[in-house]
C-alpha positions as CSV (number, residue, x, y, z in Angstrom):
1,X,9.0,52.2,-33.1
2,X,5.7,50.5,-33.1
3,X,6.7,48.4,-35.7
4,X,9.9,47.4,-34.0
5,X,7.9,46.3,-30.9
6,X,5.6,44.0,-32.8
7,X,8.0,42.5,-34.7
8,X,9.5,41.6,-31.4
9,X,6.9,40.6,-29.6
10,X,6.2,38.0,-32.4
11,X,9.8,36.9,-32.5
12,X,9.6,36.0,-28.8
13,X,6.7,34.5,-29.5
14,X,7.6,32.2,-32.3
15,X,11.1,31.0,-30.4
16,X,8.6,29.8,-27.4
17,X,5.7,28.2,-29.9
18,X,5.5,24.6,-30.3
19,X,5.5,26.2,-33.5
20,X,8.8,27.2,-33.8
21,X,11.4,25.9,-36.5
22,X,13.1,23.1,-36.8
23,X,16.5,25.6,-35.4
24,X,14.8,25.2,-32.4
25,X,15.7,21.9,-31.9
26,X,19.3,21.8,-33.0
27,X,20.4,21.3,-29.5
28,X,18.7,17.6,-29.5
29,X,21.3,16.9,-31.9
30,X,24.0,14.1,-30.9
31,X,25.1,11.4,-29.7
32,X,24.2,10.8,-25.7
33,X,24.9,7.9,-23.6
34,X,25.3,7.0,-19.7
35,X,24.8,4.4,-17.3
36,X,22.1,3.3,-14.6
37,X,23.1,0.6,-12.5
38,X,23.5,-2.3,-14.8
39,X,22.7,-0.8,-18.2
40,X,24.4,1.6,-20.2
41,X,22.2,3.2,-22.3
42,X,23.1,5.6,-25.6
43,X,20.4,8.1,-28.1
44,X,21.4,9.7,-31.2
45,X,19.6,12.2,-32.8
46,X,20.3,13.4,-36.4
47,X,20.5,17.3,-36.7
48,X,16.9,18.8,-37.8
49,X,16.9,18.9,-41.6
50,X,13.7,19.7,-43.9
51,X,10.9,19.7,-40.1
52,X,12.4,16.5,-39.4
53,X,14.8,14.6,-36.7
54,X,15.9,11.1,-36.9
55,X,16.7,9.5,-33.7
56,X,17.6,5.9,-31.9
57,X,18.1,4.5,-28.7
58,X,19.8,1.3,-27.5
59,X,20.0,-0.2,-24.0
60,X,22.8,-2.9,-23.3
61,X,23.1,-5.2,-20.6
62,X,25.2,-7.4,-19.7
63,X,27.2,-7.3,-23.0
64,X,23.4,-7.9,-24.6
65,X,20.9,-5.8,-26.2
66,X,18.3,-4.9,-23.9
67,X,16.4,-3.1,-26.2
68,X,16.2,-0.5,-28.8
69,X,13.8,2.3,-30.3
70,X,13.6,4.4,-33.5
71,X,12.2,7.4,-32.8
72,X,11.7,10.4,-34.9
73,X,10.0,14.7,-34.2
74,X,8.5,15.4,-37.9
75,X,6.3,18.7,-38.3
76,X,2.6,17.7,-38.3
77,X,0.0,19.6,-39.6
78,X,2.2,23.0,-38.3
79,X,3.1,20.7,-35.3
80,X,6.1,18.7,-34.2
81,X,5.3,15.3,-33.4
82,X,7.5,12.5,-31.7
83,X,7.0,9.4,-33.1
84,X,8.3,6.4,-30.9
85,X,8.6,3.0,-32.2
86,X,9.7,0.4,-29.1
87,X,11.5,-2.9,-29.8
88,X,10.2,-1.7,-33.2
89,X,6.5,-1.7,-33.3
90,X,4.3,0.3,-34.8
91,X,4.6,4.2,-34.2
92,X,3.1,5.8,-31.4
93,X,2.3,9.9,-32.0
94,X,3.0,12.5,-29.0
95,X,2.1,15.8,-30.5
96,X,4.4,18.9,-29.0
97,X,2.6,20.2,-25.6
98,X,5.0,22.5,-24.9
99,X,8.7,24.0,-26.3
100,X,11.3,26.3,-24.4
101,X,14.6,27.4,-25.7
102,X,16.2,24.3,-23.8
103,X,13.3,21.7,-23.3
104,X,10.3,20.0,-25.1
105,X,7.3,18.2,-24.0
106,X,5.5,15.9,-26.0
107,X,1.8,14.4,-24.6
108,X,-0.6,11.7,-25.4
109,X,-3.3,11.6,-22.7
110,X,-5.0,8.6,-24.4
111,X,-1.7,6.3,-24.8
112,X,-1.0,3.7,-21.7
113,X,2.8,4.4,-20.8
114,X,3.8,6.9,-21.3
115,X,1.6,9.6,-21.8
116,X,4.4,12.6,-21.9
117,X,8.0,12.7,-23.4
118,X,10.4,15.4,-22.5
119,X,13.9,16.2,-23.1
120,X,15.5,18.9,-21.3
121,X,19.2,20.5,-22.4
122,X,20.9,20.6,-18.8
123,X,24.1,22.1,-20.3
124,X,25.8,21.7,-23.6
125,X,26.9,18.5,-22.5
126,X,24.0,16.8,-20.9
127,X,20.5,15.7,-22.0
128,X,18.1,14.6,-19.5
129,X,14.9,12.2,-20.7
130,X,11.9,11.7,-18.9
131,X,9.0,9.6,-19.7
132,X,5.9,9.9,-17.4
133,X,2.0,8.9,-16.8
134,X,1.1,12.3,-17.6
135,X,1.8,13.9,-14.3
136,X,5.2,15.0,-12.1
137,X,4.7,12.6,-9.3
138,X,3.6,9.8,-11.2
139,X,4.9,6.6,-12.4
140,X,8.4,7.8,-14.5
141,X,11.4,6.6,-15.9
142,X,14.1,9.1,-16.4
143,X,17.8,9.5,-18.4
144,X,20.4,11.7,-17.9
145,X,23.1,11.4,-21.0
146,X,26.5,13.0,-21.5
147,X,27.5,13.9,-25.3
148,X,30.3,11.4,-26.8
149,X,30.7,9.1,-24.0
150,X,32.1,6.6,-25.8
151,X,34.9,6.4,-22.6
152,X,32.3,5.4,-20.5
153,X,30.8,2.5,-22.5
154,X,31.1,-1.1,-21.4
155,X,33.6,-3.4,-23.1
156,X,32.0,-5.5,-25.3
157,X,32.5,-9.5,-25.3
158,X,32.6,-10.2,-29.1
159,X,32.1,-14.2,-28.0
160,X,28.8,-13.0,-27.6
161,X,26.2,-13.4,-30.8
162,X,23.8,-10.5,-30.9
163,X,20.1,-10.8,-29.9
């Protein structure tokens, strides 16, 4: 019985670890995209394979790119890390802070802007980003994606060259 509990406890404890496996952040997975006022914006995130998630993100405007990121969480030193690359640059670490069954905060205090990224599962159909100074009523941008919206994307004007 005592064995039973412990083995337990430490189960419930490694789901809710930074720690936990790369499982954990299967729901990540996908292809999200909505649209704030002008700009319809779209992530994709590979499925977790060997501690380590691929993702992207493009922002279109106006039948133009707006701008893009790669992104990807890799296992650290026993740690996911996301590493954000803006428009390209070089990558930017935000070691896990925290990690729920259904959201995950990354933090750097010592980066300008941001200083936290979270995603938070809403449903099995929408992802909601947020990107912060490092506190809840601080300077924030925030995202909320459907899966697949492909219906919902702006035509595209082919007459246009790409940026």
């Amino acid at each position: 019985m005592k064995r039973t509990i412990v083995a337990g406890l430490a189960a419930c404890f490694l789901l809710a670890s930074p720690l936990a496996g790369a499982e954990e952040l299967a729901w990540l997975a996908g292809h999200w995209c909505g649209v704030q006022g002008k700009t319809f914006s779209e992530e994709t995130w590979m499925a977790p394979r060997g501690d380590l998630l691929l993702g992207m993100h493009r922002d279109t405007r106006d039948g133009r790119a707006a701008g893009f990121e790669f992104m990807r969480i890799a296992r650290q030193d026993g740690r996911w890390v996301f590493l954000a690359q803006p428009n390209g640059k070089d990558a930017v670490a935000f070691p896990v802070d925290s990690a729920a069954a259904d959201r995950i905060v990354f933090a750097n205090p010592a980066h300008d802007f941001p200083r936290r990224v979270i995603y938070r599962r809403v449903d099995a159909d929408t992802l909601h980003a947020r990107v912060d100074d490092g506190s809840d009523a601080g300077q924030k941008l925030e995202w909320t994606w459907t899966r697949d919206c492909e219906a919902g994307a702006p035509a595209e004007d082919s007459s246009k060259p790409a940026r």
